[in-house]
mmJSON file of the N, C-alpha and C atoms, coordinates in Angstrom:
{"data_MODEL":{"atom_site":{
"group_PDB":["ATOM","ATOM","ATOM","ATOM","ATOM","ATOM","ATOM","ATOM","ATOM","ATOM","ATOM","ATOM","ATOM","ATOM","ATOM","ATOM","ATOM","ATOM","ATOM","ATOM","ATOM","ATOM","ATOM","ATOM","ATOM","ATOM","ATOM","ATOM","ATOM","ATOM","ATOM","ATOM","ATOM","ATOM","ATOM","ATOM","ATOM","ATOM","ATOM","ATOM","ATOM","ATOM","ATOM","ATOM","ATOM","ATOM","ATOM","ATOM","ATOM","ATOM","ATOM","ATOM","ATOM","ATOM","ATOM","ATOM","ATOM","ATOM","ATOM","ATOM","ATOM","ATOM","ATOM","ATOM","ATOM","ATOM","ATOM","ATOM","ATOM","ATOM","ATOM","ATOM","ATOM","ATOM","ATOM","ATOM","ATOM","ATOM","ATOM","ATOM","ATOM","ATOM","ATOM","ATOM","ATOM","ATOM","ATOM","ATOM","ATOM","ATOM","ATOM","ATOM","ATOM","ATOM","ATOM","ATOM","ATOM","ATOM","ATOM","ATOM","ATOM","ATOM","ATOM","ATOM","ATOM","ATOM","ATOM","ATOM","ATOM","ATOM","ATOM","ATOM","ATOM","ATOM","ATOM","ATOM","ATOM","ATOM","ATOM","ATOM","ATOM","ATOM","ATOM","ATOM","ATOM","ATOM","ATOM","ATOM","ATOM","ATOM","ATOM","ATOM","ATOM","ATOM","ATOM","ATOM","ATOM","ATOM","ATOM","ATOM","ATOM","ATOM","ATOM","ATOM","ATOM","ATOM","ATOM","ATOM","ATOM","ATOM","ATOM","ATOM","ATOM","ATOM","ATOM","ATOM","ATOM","ATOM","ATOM","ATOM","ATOM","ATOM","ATOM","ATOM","ATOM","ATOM","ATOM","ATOM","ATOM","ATOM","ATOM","ATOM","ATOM","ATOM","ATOM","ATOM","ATOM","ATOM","ATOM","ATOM","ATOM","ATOM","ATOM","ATOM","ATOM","ATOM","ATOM","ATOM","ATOM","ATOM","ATOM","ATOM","ATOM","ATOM","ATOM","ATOM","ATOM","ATOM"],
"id":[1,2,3,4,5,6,7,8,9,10,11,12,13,14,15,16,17,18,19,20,21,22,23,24,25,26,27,28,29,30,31,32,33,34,35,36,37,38,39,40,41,42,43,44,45,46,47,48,49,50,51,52,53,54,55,56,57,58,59,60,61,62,63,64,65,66,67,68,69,70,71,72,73,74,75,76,77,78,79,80,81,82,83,84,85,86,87,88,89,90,91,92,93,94,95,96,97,98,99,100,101,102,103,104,105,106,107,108,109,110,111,112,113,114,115,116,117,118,119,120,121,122,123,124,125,126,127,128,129,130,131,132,133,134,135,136,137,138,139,140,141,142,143,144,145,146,147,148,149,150,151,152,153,154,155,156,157,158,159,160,161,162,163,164,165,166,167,168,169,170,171,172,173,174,175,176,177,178,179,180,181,182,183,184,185,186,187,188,189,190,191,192,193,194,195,196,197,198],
"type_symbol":["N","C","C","N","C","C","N","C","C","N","C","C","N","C","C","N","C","C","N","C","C","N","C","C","N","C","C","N","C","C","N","C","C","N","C","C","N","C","C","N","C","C","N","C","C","N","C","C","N","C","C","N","C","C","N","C","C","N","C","C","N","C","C","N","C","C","N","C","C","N","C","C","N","C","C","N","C","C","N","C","C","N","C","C","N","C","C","N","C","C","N","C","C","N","C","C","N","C","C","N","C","C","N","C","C","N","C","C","N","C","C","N","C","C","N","C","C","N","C","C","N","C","C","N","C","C","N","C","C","N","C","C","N","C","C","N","C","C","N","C","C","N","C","C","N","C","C","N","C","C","N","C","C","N","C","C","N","C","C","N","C","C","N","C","C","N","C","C","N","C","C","N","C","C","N","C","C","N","C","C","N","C","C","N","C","C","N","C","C","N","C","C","N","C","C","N","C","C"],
"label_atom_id":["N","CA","C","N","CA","C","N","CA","C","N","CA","C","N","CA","C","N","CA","C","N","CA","C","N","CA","C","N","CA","C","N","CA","C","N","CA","C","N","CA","C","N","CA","C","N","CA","C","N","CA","C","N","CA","C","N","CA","C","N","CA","C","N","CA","C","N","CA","C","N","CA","C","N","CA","C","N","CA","C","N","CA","C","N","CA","C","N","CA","C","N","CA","C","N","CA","C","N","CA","C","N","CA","C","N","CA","C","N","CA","C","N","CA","C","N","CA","C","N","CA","C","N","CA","C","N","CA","C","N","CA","C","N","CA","C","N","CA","C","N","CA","C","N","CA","C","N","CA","C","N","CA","C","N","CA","C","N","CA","C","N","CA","C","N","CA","C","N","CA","C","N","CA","C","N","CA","C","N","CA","C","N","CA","C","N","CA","C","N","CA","C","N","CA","C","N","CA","C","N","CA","C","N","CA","C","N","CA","C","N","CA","C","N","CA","C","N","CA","C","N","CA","C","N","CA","C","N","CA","C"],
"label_alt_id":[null,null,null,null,null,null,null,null,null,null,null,null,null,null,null,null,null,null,null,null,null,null,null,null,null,null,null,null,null,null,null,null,null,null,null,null,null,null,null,null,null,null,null,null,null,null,null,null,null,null,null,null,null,null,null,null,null,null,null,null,null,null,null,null,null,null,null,null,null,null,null,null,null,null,null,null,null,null,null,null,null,null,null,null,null,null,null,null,null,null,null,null,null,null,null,null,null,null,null,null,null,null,null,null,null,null,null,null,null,null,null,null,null,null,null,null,null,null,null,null,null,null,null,null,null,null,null,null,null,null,null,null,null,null,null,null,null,null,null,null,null,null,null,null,null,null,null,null,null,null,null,null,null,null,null,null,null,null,null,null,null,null,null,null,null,null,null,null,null,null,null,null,null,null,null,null,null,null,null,null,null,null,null,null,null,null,null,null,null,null,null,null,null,null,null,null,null,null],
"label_comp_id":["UNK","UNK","UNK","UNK","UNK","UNK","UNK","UNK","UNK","UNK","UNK","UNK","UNK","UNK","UNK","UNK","UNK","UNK","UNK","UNK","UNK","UNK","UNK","UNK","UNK","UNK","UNK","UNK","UNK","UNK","UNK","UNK","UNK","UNK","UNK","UNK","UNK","UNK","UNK","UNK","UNK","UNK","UNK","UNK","UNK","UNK","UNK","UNK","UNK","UNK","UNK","UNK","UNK","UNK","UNK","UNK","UNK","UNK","UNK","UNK","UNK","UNK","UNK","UNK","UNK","UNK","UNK","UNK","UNK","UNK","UNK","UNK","UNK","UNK","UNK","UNK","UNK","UNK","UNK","UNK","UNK","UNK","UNK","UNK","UNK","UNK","UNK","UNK","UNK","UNK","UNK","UNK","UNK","UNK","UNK","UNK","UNK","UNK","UNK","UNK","UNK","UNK","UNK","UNK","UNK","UNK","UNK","UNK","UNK","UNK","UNK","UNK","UNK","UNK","UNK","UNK","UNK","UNK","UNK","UNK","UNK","UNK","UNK","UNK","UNK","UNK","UNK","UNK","UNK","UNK","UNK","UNK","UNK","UNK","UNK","UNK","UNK","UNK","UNK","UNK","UNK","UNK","UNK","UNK","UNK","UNK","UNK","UNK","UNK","UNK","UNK","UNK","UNK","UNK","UNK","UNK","UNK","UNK","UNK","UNK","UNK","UNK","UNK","UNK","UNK","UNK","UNK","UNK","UNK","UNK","UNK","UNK","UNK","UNK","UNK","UNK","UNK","UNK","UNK","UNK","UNK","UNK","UNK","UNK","UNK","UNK","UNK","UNK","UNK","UNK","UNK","UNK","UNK","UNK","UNK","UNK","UNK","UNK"],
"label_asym_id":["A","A","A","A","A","A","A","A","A","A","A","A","A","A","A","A","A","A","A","A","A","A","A","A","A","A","A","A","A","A","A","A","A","A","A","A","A","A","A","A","A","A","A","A","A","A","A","A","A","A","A","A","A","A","A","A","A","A","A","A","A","A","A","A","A","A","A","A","A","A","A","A","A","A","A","A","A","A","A","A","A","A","A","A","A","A","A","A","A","A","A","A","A","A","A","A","A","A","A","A","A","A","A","A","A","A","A","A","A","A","A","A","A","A","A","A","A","A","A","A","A","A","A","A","A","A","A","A","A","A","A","A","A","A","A","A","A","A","A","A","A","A","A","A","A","A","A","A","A","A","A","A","A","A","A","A","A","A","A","A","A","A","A","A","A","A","A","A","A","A","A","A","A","A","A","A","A","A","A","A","A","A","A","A","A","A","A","A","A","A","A","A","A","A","A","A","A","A"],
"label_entity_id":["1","1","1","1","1","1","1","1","1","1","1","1","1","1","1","1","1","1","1","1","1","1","1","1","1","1","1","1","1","1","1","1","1","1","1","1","1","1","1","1","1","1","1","1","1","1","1","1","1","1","1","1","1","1","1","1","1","1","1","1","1","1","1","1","1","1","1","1","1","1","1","1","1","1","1","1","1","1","1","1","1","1","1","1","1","1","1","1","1","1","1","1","1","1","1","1","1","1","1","1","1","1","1","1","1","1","1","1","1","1","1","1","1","1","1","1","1","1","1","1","1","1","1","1","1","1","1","1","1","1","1","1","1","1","1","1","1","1","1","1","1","1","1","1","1","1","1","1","1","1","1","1","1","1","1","1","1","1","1","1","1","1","1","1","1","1","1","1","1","1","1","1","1","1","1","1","1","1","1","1","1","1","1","1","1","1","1","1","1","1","1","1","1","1","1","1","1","1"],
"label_seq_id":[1,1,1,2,2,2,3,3,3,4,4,4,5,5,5,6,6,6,7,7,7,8,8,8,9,9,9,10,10,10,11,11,11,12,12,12,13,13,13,14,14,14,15,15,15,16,16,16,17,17,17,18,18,18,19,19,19,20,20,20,21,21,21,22,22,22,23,23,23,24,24,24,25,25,25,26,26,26,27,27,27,28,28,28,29,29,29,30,30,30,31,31,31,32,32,32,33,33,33,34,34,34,35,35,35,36,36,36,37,37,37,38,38,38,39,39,39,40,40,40,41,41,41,42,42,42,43,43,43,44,44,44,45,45,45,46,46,46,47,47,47,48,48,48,49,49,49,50,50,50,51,51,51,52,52,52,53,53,53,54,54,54,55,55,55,56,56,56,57,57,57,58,58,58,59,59,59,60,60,60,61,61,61,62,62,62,63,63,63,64,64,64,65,65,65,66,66,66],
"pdbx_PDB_ins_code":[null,null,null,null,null,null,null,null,null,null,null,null,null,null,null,null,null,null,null,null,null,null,null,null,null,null,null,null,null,null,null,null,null,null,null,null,null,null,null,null,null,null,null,null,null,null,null,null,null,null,null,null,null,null,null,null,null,null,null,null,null,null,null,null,null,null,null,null,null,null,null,null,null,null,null,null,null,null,null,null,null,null,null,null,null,null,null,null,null,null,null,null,null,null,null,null,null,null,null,null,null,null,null,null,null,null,null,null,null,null,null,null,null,null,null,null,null,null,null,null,null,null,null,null,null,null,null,null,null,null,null,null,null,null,null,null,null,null,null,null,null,null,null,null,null,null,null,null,null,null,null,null,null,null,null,null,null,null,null,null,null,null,null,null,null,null,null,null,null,null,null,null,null,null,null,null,null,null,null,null,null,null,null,null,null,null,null,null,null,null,null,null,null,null,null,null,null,null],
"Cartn_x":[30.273,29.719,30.44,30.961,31.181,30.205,30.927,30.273,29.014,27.729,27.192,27.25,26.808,26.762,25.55,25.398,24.033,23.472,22.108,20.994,19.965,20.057,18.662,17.535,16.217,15.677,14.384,14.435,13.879,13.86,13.734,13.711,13.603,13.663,13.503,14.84,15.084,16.91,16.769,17.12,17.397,18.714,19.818,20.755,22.013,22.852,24.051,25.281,25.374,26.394,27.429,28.041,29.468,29.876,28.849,29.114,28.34,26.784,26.225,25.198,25.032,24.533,23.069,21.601,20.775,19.714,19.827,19.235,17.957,18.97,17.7,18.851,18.354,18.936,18.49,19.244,19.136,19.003,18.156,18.096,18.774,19.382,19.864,19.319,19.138,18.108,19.172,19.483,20.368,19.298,20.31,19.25,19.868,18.775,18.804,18.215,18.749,18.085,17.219,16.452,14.346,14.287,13.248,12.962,11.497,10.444,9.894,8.717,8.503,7.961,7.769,8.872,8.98,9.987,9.108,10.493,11.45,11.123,12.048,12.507,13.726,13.23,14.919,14.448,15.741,15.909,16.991,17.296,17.217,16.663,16.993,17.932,18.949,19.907,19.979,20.152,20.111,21.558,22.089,22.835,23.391,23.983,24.619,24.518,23.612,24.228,25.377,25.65,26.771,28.21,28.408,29.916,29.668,28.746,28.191,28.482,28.315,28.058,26.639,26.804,25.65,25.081,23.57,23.574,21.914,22.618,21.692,20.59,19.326,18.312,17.169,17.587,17.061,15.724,15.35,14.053,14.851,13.267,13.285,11.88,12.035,11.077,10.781,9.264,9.33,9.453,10.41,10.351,9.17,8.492,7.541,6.652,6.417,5.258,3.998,2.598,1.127,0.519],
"Cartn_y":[14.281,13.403,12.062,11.352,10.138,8.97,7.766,7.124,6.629,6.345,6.197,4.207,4.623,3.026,2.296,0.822,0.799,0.072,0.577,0.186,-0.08,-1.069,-2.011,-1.863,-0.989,-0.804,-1.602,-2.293,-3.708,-3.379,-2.034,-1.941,-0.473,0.227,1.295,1.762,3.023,3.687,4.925,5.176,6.287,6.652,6.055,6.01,5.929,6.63,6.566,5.308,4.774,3.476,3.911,4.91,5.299,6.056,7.09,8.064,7.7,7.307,6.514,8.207,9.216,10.462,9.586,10.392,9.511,10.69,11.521,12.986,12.573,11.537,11.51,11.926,11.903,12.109,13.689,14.044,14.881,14.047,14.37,13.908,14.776,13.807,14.512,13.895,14.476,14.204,14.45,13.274,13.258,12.642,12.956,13.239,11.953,11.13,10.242,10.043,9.247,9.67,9.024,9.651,9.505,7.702,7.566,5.951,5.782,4.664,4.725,4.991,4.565,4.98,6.341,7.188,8.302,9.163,10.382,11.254,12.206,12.061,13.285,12.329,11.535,10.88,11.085,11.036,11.137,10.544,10.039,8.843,9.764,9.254,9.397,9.412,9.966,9.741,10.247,8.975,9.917,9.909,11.373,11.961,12.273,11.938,11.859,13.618,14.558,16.128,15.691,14.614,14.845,14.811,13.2,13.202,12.791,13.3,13.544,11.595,11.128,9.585,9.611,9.453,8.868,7.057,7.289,6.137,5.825,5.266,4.952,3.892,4.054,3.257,3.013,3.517,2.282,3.525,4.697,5.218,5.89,5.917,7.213,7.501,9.378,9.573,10.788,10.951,11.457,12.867,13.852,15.442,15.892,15.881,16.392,17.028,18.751,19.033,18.757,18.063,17.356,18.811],
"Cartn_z":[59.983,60.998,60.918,61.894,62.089,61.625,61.214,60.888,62.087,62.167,63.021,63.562,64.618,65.233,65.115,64.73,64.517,65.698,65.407,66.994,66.415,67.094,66.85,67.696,68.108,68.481,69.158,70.391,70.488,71.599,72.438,73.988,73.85,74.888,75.183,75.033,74.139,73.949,74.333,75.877,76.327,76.867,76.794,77.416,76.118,76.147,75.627,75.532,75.027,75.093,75.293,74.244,74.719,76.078,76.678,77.288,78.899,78.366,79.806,80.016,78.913,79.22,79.053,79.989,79.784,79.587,78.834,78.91,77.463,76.787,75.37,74.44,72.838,71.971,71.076,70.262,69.173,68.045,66.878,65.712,64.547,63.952,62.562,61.216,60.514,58.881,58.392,57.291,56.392,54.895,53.714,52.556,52.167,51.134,51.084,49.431,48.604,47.198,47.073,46.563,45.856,45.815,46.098,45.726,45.186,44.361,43.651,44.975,46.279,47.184,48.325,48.091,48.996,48.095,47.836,46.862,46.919,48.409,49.104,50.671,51.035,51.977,52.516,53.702,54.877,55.837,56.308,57.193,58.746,59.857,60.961,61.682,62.015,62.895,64.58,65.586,66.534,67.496,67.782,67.903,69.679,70.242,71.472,71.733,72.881,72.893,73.621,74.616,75.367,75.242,74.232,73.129,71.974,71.608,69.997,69.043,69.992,69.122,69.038,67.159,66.449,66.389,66.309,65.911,64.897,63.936,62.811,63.501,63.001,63.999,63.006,61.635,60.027,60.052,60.807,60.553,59.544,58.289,56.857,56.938,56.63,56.791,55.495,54.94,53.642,54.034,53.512,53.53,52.402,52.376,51.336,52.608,51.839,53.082,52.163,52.995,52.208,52.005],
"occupancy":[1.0,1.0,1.0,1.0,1.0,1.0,1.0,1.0,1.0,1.0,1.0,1.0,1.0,1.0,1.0,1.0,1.0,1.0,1.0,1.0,1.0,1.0,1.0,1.0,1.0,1.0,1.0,1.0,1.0,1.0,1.0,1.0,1.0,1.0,1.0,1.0,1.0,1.0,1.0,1.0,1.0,1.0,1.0,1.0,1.0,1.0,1.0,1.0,1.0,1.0,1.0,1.0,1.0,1.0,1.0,1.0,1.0,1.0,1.0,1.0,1.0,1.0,1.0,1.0,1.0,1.0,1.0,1.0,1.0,1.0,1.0,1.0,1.0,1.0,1.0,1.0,1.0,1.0,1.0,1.0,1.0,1.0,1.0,1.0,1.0,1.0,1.0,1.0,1.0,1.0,1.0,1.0,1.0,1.0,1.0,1.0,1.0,1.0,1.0,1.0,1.0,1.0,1.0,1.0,1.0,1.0,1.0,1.0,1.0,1.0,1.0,1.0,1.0,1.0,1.0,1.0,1.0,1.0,1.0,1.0,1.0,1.0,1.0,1.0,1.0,1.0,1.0,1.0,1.0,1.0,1.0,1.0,1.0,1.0,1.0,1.0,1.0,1.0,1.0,1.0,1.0,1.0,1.0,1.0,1.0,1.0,1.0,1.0,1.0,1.0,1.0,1.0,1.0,1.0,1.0,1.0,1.0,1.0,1.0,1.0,1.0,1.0,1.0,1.0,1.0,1.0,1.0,1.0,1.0,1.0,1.0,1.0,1.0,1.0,1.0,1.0,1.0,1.0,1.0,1.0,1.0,1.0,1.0,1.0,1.0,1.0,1.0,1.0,1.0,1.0,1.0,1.0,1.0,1.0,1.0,1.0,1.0,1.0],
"B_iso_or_equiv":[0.0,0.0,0.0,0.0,0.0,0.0,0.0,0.0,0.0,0.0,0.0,0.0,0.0,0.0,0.0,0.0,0.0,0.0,0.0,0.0,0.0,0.0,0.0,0.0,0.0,0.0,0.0,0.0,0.0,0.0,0.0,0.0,0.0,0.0,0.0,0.0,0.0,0.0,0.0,0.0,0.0,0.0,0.0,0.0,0.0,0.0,0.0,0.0,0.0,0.0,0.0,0.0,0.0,0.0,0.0,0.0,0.0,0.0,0.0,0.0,0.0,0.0,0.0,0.0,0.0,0.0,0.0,0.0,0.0,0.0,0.0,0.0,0.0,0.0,0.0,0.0,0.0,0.0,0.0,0.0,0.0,0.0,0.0,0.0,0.0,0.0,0.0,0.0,0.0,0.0,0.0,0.0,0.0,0.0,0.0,0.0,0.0,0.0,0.0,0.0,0.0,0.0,0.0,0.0,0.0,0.0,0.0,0.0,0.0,0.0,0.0,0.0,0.0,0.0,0.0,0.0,0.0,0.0,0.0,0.0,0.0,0.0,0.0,0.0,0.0,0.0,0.0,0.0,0.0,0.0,0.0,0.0,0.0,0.0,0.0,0.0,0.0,0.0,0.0,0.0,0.0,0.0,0.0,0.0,0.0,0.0,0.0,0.0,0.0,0.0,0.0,0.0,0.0,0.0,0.0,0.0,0.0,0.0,0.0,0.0,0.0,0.0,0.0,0.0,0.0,0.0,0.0,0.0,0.0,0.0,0.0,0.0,0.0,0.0,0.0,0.0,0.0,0.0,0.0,0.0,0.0,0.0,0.0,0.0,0.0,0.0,0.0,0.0,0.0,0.0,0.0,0.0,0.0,0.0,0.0,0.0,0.0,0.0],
"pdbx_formal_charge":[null,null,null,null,null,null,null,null,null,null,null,null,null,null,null,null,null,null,null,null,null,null,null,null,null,null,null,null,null,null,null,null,null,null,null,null,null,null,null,null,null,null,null,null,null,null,null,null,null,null,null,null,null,null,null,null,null,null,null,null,null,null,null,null,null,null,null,null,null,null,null,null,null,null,null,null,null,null,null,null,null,null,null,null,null,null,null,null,null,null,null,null,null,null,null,null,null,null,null,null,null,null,null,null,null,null,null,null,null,null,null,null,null,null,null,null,null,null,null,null,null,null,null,null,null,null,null,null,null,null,null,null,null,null,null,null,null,null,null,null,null,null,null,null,null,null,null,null,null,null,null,null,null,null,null,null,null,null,null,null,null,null,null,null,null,null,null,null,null,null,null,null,null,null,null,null,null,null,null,null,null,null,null,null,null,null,null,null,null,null,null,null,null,null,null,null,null,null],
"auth_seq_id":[1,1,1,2,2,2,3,3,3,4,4,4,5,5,5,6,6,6,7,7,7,8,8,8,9,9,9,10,10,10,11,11,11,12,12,12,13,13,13,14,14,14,15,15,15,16,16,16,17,17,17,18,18,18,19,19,19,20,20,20,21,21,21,22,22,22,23,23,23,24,24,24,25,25,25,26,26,26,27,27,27,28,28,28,29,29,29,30,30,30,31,31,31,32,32,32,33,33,33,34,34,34,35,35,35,36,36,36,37,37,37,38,38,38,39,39,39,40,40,40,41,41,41,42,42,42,43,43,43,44,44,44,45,45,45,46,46,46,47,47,47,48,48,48,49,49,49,50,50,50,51,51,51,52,52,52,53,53,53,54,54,54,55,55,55,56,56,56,57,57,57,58,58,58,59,59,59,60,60,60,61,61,61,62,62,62,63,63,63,64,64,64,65,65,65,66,66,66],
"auth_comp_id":["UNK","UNK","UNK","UNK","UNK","UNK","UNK","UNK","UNK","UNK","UNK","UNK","UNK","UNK","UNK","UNK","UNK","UNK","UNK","UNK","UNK","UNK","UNK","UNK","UNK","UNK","UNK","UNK","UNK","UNK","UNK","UNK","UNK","UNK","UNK","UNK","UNK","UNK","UNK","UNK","UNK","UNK","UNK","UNK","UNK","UNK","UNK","UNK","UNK","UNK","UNK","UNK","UNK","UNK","UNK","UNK","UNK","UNK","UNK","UNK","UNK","UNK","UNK","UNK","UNK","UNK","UNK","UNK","UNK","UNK","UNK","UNK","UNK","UNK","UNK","UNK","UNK","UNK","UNK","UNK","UNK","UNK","UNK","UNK","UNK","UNK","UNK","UNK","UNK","UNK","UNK","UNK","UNK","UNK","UNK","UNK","UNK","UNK","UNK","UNK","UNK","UNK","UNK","UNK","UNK","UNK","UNK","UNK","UNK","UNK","UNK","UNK","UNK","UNK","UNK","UNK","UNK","UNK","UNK","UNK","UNK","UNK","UNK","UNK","UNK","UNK","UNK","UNK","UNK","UNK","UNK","UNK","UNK","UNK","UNK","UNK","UNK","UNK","UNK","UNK","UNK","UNK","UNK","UNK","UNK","UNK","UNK","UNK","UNK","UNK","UNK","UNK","UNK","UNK","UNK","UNK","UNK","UNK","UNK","UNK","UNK","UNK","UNK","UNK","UNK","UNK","UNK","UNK","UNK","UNK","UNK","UNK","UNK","UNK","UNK","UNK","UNK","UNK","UNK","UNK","UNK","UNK","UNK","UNK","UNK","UNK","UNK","UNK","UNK","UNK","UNK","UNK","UNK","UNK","UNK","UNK","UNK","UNK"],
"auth_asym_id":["A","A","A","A","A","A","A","A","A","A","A","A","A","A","A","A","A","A","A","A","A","A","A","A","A","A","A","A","A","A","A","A","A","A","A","A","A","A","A","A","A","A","A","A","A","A","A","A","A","A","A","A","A","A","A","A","A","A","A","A","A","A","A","A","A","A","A","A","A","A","A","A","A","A","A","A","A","A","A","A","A","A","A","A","A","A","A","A","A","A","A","A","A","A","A","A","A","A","A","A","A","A","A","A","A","A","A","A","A","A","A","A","A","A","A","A","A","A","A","A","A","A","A","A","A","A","A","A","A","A","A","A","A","A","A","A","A","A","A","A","A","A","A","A","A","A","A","A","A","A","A","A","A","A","A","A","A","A","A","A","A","A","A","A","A","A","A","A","A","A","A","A","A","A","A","A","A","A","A","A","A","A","A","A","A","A","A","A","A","A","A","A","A","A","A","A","A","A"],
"auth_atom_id":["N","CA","C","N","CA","C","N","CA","C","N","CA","C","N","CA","C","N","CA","C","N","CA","C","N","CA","C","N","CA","C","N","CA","C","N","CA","C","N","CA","C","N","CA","C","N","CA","C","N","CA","C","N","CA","C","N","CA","C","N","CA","C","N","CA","C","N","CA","C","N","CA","C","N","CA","C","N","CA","C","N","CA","C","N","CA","C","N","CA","C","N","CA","C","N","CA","C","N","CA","C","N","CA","C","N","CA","C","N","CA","C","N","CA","C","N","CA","C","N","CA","C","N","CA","C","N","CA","C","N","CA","C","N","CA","C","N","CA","C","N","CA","C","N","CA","C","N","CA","C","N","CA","C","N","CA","C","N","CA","C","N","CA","C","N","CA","C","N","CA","C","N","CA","C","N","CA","C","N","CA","C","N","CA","C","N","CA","C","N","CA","C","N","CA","C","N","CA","C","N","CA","C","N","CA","C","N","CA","C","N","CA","C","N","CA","C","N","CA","C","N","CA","C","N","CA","C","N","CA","C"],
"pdbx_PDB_model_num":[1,1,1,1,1,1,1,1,1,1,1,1,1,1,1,1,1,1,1,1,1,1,1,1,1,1,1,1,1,1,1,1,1,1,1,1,1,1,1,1,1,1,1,1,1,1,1,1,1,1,1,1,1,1,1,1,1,1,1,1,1,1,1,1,1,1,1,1,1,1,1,1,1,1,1,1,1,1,1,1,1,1,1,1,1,1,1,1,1,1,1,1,1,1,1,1,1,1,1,1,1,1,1,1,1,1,1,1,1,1,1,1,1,1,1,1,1,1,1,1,1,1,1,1,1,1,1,1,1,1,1,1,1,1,1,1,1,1,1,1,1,1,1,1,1,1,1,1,1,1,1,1,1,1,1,1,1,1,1,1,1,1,1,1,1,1,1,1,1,1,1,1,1,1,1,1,1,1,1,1,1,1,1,1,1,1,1,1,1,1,1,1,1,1,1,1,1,1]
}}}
């Protein structure tokens, strides 16, 4: 995966920057190592279907099933 672009989330992100596709994103979970708060935790990435630009948008979320 390319390095992702970062987005700052402060409005509504439905639209593609690079491409202008306005369909919505794909998410990708990438693993992320244990911290003293979440012990299984993975970063959000969301993913362009149209020319596959990523962009990091700071969500982690815990993989542990409760």
């Amino acid at each position: 995966m390319d390095k992702p672009m970062l987005h700052h989330l402060n409005v509504t992100f439905e639209t593609c920057v690079k491409c202008e596709y306005a369909g919505g994103f794909h998410i990708v979970l990438v693993q992320m190592p244990p911290t003293k708060e979440v012990r299984q935790p993975a970063g959000v990435v969301l993913k362009c279907p149209n020319c596959g630009q990523t962009y990091e948008v700071g969500w982690v979320i815990d993989l542990r099933l409760r």
